[in-house]
Each structure stands twice: as C-alpha cells, then as structure tokens.
ZALUM-156790 format. One record per residue: residue in one letter; x, y negated, z negated of N, C-alpha, C, O in turn. Coordinates in steps of 0.02 Angstrom, whole numbers, plus 50000, padded with zeros to 5 digits. Layout:
AXYZXYZXYZXYZ
...
//
This chain:
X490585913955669490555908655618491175909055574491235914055539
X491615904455573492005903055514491755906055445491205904955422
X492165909555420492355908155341491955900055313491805895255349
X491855900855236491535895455191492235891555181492305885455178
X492675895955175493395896155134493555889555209493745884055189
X493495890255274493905886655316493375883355365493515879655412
X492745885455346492105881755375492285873555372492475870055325
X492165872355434492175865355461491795860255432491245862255412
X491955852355420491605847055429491425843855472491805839155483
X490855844055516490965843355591490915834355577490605831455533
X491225832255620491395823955613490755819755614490235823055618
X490665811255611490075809755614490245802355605490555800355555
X490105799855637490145791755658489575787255567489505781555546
X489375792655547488825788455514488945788855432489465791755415
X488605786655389488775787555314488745791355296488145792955301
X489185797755257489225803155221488685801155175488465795455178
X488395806655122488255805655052488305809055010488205808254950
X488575815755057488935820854996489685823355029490245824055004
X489445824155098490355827355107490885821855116490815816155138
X491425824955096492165817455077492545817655040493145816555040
X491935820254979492335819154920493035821454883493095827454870
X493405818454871493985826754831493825830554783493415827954745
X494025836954768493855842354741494095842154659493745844454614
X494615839654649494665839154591494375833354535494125827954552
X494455835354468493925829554450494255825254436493995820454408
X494875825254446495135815254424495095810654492495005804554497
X495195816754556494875810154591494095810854622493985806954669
X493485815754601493135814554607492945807554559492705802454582
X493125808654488493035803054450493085796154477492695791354479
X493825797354502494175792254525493635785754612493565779854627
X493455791854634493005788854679492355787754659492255781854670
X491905790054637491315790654611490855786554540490295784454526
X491635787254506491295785754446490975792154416490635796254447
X491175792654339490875797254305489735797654307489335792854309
X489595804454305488965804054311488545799754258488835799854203
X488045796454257487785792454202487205797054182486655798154207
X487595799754117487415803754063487205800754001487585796953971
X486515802253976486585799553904487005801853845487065807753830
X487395795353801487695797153757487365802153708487635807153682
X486685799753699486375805053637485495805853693485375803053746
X485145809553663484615810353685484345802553676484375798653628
X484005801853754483795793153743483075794353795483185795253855
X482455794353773482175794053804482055789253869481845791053924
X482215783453850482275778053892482625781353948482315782354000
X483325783453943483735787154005483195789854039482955787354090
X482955796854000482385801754043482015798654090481895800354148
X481785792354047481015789354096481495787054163481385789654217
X481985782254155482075781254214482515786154268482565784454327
X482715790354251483095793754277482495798054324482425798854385
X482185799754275481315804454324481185799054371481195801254429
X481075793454368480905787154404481145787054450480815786254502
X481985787854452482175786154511482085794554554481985793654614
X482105800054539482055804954538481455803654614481505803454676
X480955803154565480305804554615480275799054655479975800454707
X480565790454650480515785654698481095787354739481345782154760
X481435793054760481995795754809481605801054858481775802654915
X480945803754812480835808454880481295814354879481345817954929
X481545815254839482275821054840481855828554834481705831054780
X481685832354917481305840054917482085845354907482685844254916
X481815849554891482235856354865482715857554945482365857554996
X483235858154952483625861355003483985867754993484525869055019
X483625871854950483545877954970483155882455013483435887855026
X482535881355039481975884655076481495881855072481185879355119
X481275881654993480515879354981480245873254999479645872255013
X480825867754997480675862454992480325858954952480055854454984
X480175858654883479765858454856479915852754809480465853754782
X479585846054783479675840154761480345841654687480085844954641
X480885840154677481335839054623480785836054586480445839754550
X480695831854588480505827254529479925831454479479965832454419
X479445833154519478825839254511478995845154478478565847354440
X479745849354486480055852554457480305851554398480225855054348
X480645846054404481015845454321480335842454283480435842554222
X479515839054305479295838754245478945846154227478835847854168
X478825849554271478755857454240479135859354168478945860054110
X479665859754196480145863954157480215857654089480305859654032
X480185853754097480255849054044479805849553978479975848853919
X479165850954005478345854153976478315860153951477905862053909
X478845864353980478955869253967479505869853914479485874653876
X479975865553907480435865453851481095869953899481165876053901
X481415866053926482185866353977482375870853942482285869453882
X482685877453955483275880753921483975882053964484505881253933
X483985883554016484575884054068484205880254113483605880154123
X484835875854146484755876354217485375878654273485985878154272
X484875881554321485275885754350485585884154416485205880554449
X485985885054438486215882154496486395889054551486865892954549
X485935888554589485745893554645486195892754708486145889554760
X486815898354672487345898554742487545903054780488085904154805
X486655907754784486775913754801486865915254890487235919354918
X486415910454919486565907254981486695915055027487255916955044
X486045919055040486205925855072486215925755129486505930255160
X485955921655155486065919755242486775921655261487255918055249
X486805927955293487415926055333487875920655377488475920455389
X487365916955394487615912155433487245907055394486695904955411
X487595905055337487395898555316487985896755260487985899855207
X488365892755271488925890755257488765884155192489005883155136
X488345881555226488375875355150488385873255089488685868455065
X487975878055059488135880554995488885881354963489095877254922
X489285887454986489775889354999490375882055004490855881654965
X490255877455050490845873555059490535869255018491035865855007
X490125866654987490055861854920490195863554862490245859354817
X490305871254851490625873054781491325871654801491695868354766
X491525874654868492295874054871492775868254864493365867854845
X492195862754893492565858854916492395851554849492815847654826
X491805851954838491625845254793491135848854741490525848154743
X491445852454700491095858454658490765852554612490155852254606
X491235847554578490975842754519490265838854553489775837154519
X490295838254597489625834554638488855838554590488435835954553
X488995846154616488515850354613488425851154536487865851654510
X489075851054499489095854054428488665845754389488295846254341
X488825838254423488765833554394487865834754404487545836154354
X487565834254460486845836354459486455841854406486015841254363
X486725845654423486445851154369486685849554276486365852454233
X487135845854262486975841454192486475835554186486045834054144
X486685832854241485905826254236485405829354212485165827954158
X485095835854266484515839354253484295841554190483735840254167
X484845845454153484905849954091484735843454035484375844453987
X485105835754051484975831053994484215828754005483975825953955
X483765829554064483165826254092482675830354039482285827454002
X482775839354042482265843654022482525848053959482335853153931
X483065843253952483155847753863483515854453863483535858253814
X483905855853941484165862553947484875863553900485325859353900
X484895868353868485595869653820486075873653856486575875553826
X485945875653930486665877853956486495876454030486005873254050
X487045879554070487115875754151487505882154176488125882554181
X487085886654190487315893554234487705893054313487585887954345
X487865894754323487995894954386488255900754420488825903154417
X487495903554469487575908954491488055909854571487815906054613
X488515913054592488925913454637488765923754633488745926954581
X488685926054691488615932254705489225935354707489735932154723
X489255941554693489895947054669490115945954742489775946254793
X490825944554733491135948754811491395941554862491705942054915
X491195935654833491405928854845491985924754807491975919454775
X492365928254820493025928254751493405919754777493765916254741
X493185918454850493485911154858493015904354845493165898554858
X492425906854817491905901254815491955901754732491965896154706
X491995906954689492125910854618492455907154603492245902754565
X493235907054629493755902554605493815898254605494155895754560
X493575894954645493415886754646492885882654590492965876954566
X492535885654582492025885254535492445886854469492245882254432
X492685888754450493005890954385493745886254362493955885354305
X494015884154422494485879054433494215873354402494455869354363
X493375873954441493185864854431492745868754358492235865654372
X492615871354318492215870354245492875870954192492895867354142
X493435875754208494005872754173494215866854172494555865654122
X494145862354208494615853754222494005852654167494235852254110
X493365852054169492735849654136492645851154063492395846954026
X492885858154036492855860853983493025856053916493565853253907
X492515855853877492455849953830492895842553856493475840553847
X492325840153890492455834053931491865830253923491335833453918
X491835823053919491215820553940490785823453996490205821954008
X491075826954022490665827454084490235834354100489905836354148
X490455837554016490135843954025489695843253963489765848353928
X489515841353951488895840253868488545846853859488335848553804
X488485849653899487825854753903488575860653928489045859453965
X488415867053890489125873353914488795875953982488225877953995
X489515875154028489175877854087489735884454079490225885454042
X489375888254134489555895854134489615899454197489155898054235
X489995903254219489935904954279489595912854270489745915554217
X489025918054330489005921554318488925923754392488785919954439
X489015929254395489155936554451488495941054483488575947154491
X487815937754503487535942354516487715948154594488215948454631
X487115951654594487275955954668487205951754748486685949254768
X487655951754773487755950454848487255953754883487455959054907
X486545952254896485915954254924485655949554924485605945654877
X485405948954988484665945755016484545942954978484795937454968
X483975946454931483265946154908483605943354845483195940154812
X484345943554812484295940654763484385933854738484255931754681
X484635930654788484415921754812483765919754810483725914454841
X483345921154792482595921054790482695918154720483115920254680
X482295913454708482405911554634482125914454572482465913554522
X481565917654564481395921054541481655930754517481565934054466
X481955932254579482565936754569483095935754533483225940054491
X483415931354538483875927854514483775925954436484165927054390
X483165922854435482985922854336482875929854306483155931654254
X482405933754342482625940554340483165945354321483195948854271
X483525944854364484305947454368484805944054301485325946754283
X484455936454265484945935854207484575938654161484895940454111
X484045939654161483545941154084483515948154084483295950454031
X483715953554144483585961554134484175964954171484355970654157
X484515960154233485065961954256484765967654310484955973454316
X484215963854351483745967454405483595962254471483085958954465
X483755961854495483715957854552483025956954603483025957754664
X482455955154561482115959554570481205951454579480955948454532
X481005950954654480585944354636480195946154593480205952154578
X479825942554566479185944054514478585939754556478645935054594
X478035942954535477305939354564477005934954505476855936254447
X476965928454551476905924454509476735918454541476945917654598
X476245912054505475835907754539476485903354573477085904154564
X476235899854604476775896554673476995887854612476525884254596
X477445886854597477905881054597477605878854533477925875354494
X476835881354518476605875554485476745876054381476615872854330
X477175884354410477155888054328478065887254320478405887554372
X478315886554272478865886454265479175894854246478945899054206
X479755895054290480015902254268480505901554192480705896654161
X480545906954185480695907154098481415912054092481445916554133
X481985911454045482355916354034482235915153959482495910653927
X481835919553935481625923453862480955917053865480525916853910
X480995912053807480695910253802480625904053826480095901153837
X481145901953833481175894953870481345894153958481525898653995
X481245887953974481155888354043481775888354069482265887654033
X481835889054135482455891054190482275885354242481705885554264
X482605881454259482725875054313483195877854358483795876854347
X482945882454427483365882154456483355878054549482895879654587
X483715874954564484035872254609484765875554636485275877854610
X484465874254711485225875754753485535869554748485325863954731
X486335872654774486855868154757486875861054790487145856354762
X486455860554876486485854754886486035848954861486145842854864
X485505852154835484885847054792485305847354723484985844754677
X485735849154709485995847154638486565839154658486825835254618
X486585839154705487245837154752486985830054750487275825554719
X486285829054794485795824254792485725820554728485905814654722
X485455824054679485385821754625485865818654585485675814454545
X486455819954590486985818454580487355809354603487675804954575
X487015810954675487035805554713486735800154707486885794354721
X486065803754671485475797454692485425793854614485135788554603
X485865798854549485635794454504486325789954503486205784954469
X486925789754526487335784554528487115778854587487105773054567
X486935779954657486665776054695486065773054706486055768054743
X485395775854673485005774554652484455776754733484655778054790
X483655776554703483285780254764483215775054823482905777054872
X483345771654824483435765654912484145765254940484315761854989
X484615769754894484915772354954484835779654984485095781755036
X484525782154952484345789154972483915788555029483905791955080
X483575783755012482915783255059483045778355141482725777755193
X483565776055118483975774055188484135778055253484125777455315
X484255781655213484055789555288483525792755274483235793155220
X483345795855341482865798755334482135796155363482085790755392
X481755799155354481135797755376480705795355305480815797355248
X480075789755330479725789155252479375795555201479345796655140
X479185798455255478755805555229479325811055198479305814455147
X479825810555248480305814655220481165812255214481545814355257
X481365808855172481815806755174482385808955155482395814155122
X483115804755175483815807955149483995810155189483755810155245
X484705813855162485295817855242484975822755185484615822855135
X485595829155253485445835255212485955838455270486205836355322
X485975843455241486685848955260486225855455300485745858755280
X486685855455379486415860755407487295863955433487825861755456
X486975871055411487525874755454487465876055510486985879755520
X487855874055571487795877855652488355881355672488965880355668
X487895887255700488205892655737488275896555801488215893055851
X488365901855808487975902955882488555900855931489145899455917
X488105901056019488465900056071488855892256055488705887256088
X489245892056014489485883956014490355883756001490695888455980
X490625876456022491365877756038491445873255963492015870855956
X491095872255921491425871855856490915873455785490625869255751
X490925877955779490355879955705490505875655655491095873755651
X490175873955624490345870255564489805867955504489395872155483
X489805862055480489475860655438489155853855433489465850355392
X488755851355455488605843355462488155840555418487855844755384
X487985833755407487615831055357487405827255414487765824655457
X486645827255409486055822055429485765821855414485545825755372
X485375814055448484475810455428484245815355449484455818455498
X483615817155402482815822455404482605816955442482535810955430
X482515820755492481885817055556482545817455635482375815855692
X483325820155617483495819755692483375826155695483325830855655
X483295824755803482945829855830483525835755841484135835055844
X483145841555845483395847955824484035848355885484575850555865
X484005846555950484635847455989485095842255965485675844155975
X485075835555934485615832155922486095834955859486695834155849
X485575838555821486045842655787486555849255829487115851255816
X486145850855872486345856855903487245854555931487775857255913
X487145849655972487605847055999488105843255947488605840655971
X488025842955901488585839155854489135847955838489685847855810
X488745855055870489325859055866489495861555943489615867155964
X489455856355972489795856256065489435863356085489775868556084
X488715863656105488665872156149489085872356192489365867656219
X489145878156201489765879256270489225878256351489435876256405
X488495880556334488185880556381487525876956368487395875656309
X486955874456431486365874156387485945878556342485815884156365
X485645876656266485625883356236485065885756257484665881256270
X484815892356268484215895656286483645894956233483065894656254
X483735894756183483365893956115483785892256057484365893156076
X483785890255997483825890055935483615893355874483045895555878
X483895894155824483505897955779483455891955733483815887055737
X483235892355714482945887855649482785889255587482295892755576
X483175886655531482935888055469483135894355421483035893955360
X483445900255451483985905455436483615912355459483335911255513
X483535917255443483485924555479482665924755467482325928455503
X482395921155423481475922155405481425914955415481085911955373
X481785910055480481425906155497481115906255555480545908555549
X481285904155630480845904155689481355902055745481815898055736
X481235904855795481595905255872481175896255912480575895555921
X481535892655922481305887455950481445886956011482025888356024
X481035885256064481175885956142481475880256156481575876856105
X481655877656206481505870956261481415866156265481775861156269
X480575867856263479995863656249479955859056178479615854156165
X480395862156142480195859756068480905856456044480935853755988
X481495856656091482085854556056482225848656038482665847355997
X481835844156068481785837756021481315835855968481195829855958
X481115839255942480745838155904481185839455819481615843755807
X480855833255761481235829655732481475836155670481025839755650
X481885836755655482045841655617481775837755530482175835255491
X481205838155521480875835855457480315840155449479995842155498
X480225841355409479435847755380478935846655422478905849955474
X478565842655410477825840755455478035842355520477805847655542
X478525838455568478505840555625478835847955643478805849355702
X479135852555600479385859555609478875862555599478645866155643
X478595862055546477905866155531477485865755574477115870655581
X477375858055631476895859555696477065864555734476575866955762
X477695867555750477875869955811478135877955778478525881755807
X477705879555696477925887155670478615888155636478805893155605
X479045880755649479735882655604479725879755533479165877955514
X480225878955491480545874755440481065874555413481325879955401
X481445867855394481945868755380482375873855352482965874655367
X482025877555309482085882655266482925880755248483155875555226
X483235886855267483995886255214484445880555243484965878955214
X484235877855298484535873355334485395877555365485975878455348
X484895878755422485225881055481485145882055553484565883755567
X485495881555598485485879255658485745884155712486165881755750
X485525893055727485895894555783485985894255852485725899455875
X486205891155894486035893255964486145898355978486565901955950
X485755899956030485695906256089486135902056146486165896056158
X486455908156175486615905756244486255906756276485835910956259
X486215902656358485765907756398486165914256436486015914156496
X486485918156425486705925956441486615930156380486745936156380
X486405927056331485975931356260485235933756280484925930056318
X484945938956260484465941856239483985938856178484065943056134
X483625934756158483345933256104483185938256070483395938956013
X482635944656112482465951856052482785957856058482615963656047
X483485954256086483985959956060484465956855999484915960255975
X484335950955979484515945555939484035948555856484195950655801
X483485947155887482995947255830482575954655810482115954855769
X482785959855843483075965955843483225967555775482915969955728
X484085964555788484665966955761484455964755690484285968655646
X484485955955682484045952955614483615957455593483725960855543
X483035958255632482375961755599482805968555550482585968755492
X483295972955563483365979255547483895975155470483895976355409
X484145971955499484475968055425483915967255368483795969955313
X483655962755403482965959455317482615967055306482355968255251
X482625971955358482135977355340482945981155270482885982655211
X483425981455303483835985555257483945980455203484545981255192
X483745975755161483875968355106483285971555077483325970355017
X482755974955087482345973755024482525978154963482955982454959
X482055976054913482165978654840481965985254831482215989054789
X481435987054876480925992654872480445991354811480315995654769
X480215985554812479545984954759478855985154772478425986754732
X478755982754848478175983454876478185986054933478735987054958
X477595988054967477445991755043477625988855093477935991855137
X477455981455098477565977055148478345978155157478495979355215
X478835978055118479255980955151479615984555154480095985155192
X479345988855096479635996755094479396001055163479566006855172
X479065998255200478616004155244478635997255303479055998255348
X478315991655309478165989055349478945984055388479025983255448
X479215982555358479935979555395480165984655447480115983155507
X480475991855425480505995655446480145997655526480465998355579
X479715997855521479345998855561479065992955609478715993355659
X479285988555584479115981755641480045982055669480125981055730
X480535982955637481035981755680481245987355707481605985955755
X481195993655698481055998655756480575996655803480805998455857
X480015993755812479735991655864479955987355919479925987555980
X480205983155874480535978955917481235980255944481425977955998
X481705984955895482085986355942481875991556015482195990656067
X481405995956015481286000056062480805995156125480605996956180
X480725988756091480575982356131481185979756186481215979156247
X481625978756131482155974256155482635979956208482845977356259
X482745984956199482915990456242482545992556298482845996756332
X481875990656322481495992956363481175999456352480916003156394
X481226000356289480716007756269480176008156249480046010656194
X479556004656305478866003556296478476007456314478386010256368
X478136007656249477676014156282476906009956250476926005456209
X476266012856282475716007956304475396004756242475055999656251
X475486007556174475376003856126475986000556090475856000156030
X476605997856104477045995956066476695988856057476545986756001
X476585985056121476605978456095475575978956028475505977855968
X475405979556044474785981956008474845981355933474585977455894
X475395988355921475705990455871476075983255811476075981655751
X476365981055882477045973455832476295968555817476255964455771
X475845969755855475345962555808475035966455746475075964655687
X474795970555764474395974555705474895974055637474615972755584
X475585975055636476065977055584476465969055567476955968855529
X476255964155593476415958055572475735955555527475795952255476
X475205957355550474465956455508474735960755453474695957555401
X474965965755443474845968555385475335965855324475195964555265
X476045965355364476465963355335476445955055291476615952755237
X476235953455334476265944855337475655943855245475065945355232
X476225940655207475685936255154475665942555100475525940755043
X475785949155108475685953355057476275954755016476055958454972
X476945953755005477585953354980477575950554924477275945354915
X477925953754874478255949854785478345942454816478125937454788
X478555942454854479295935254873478925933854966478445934855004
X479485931254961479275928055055479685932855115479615934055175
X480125934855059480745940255114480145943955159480355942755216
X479605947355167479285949755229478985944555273479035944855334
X478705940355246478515933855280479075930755320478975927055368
X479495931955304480075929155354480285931355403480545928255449
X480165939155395480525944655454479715942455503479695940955562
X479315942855471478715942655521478615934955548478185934355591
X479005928455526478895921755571479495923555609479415920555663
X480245927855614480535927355657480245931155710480105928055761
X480075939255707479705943255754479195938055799479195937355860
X478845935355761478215934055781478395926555830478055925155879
X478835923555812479325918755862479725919955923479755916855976
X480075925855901480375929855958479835931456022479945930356082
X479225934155992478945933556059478595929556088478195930656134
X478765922956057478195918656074478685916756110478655919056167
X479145913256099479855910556124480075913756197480125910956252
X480175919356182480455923756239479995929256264480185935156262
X479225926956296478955929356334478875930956370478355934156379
X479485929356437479565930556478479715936856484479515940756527
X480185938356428480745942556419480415950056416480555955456442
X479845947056365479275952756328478965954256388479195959756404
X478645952656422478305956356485478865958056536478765963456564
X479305955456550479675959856587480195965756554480645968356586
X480035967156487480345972156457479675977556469479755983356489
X479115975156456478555979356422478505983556487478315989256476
X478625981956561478625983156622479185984256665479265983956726
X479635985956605480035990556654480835988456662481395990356645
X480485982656704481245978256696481965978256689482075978556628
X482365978056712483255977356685483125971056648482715967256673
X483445969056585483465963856547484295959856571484815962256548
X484295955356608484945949856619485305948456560485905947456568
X485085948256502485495945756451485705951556408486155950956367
X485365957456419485425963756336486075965056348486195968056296
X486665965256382487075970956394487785963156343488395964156338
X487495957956322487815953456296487555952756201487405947356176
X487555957356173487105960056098487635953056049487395950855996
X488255950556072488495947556036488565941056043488995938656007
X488265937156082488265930456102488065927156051488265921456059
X487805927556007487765922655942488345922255917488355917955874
X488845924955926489675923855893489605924155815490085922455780
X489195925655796489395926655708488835932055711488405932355755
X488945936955648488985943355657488205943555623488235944455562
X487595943055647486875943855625486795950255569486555948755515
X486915954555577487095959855516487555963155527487945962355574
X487605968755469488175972555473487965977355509487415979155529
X488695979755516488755986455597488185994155575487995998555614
X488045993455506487895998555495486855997955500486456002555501
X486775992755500486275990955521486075986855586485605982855588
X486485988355639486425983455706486005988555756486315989855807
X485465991155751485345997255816484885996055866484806000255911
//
C-alpha cells in the first residue's frame, strides 16, 4: 500500500463530492464558497441546518456508522464543549482519513465548525496520532491560513495523541485528552454523550466531517442522489491487497463489493476480500456482489466499518493472512480487560498453529470455545473484531481449515505476503 503522503485517487467517470478539491484555502474558497456559518448565534441557522442534517441520511464513516444528526442532538442536550475531529485512523491499511487532511484539510476543518456552531462547542480539536509528521503538517498549514478568519469562529487546535490501535476508538481518544490515557471506557452505546470535564465531546472522523461540510453548502437531495434510500451518499474506501493500483476511491453506498474491488485493477481473480479493516470480515465468492451498504453487509457477517477493501490473491493463504492480523490486534490492546489481555492472545496462537498445519485434536474445538468467550465481553469492540475476522476466516476458507486440520501441504502458505501492504509489524508477524 502506498504512503497517505502519495496514496492515490483512483479515477472515476462519475461525480466527486469530496475528492478534487485544492488544498489551500483561497482556492478551496475559491471553488466552494465559504462554509455557511452563522454570523452570531441564530437559532433559526441551528433548526435548519439539523434539518438538513437528518433529511441527508449522513451515518458516521468511521466504523460505527451511527446517525450524525442523532449525534449532534446528544451533545447539543448535553451542552457542546469540543468537537473533535477523529484522525486517528489505526488501520494500517486505511488511507482515507490520512489523504483528506492532506489533501482538502479545509473540507474536514469547515465540517467540524458547522458542528461546534450546531451544539454550542467552544473549540475544534483535532486529533492526528504522534509519528504522522506528513498528515501533522498539513493540518497545521491549513489552521494557520484559517487563524482568526471567518472561517475559524470557534479556536481550532491541533493535538498529538499515541499511534495505537485502540486509541482511534472514540472514547479512548476523549480519554486520552481529559487524563492523557488512551484508554476505552464502559459506557452505554451512542445514546449518552461523552464528556471532556464537564461538557460534551462531538467526535467524528474526518470523512463525515467532510460530508457535512458538503451537505450544508449543497443541501440533503444532493447527498441523497447517491446512494441507496436506506443508506445513502458516496463514501471513501481504501483498496489494497493483490491489486495493480492501491488507492483511494469515492462511491455510491449500495455498489457491489467487486466493482469496488476492480476500480484498483486485481492482478488476478481475487480469492476473497477483506472487508471493513482488520475487526471486519473475510468475504468469499459467493458474496462479491453483494451491495456494499449496512443491511446488506450485515446479512453476509461484514460492515462497512473503517471503509476498506483488501483483496486476497488466489496464491495467498487467507489464515496465514488472518494469523498474522489476529497477533497484531492481540499485540494493540490496552491491557484493561481479560478478553484481551488473555483471550486475543490465545485465539491468534491458535490460529497461527492452524494456519501452519500444527493441529492437534482439540485446536479447532479450542478457536470456537475462545471466540464465545471473547466475543461481546471487551471495554470497546477491539476483541469483537479480532473474533468477526477469526471467525470469518474460517468460514470463508474452509476448505483450507480441513485440509490444514488433516494434514495437508497448504498451496498458498509458502506466499505470507500477497496482500502487498504490510498487515503488521515484523515484530508481531509469527
């Protein structure tokens, strides 16, 4: 996989709605038009701005998916204090994030002020992880051009958390500014607003800030022009893997999962897909047309999640693939709970002594029992994820699984790197 820094726009016969733009803000201005901000607090703005908000359909494109509009009236109820702009983006292989700060940073920065004027927020954070010094700079380029500007009303700020996993989790992340701990917290699902001190925290990833951005200058019937009714809009997937151009594409929610595949040329037909990033799901065959939108991913065990796309070749191994992952998300946790202080661990040693042919008569036994345990008991979703990829891997590549469990030479293991971008680091690949 490319660099963020030189990550591709993969081409597209059809209407952009976020990638294009130029990077700086006189000619983002220049094309766009400044964001429509209220001059002073105007309720009238609020109402319609929520209006168009929720008549867009605009879901979270960070993982959760979870209604914008539903969000900002939380936090609004709650009395807005930051909002945060989530650019922690830990997926190794997920690029999008990354090339929307780089490339059309004001897009992302113009969303996340709409928001802050919607719910009363008095600043506009923006988190970028330590050790991303080319996504850092760009970001700091574009809030200097902005700095006491119309276009910055609300002080935005750049800040530095840790380059980990688990701390893209949003709740880590509010965490990590209020104690400087990276750390999820347990806590009711979407419906409670998270807090830094006493007031609330709005946070969104960078491409739903992007949206918003979009949809309050274009308004929600053009948003809703792509897309599906249930689930509408483009949206940004990164592809990787066996393919002759990685990159970054924007599409309608509802095209099917190989037409994305193929907008990054496989070199071969792909053997499977991954779907959704390292705690999403291995997709076979059978399922590659099927529409890349929630309802229909969720039939077949996947979801969009971070929005990402890898192929497998077929001379790849899938659970020497999901192996290697499993020992990654097992080495990402925080050490706060069992599930995966004890249980990651021990499901991706299984599976690697799977994926190697080192079966002995209770292994496979063992990987269901330790996905029951694991599965649903976690601070956060980070174990739930290692256990929908495991638990995909063998559904996916069953063939593979009984002729490993029995003995077998495996055709594809002696090829550990056919995904072409690097699934973890060397020090965790075994």
């Amino acid at each position: 996989m490319t660099s963020a820094s030189a990550s591709a726009i993969l081409p597209d016969t059809g209407r952009y709605r976020l990638l294009g733009h130029p990077t700086d803000l006189a000619g983002h201005i220049a094309t766009l038009g400044p964001a429509p901000l209220p001059v002073t607090r105007d309720r009238r703005w609020r109402e319609n701005f929520v209006a168009a908000l929720e008549a867009s359909g605009l879901t979270g494109r960070g993982g959760a998916g979870f209604p914008a509009a539903i969000k900002l009236a939380v936090a609004h109820a709650t009395g807005g204090g930051t909002v945060v702009v989530n650019a922690m983006e830990g997926e190794p292989a997920s690029d999008k994030d990354k090339l929307l700060l780089i490339r059309l940073p004001h897009l992302v920065l113009d969303g996340a002020q709409l928001l802050a004027a919607a719910c009363g927020a008095r600043q506009v954070m923006v988190c970028v992880p330590t050790g991303r010094e080319h996504v850092a700079g760009a970001v700091s380029v574009a809030l200097a051009e902005r700095l006491g500007t119309t276009h910055a009303p609300v002080p935005e700020l750049l800040v530095r958390p840790p380059d980990r996993f688990v701390a893209g989790e949003e709740s880590a992340l509010v965490q990590w500014v209020e104690t400087g701990a990276s750390r999820p917290t347990f806590r009711p699902e979407k419906g409670q607003a998270l807090r830094i001190g006493r007031r609330a925290a709005l946070v969104h990833n960078a491409e739903t800030l992007a949206h918003v951005a979009m949809i309050a200058r274009t308004g929600p019937d053009a948003f809703r022009v792509h897309g599906l009714l249930e689930d509408p809009g483009t949206c940004l997937v990164t592809i990787s893997g066996a393919v002759a151009q990685p990159g970054v594409v924007e599409v309608d929610r509802g095209t099917p999962l190989i037409d994305i595949a193929n907008r990054a040329t496989p070199m071969q037909p792909p053997r499977a897909l991954l779907v959704g990033g390292y705690g999403g799901a291995w997709v076979g065959p059978a399922h590659f047309t099927t529409p890349y939108a929630s309802l229909s991913l969720r039939a077949i065990g996947a979801s969009a999640g971070v929005g990402m796309v890898v192929v497998l070749g077929p001379d790849a191994c899938g659970l020497m693939e999901s192996a290697r992952i499993a020992h990654y998300l097992a080495g990402q946790s925080v050490g706060q709970c069992g599930p995966c202080v004890y249980g990651l661990p021990a499901l991706a040693d299984d599976m690697t002594r799977l994926a190697h042919g080192r079966v002995d008569a209770g292994l496979l036994a063992r990987l269901d029992r330790r996905q029951r345990e694991v599965d649903g008991r976690g601070a956060c979703r980070h174990p739930d994820g290692a256990v929908n990829l495991v638990r995909s891997a063998l559904h996916v590549f069953a063939a593979d699984v009984d002729a490993h469990a029995h003995g077998a030479a495996c055709a594809h293991r002696d090829e550990p790197t056919q995904l072409r971008f690097p699934p973890v680091p060397k020090k965790a690949a075994q």
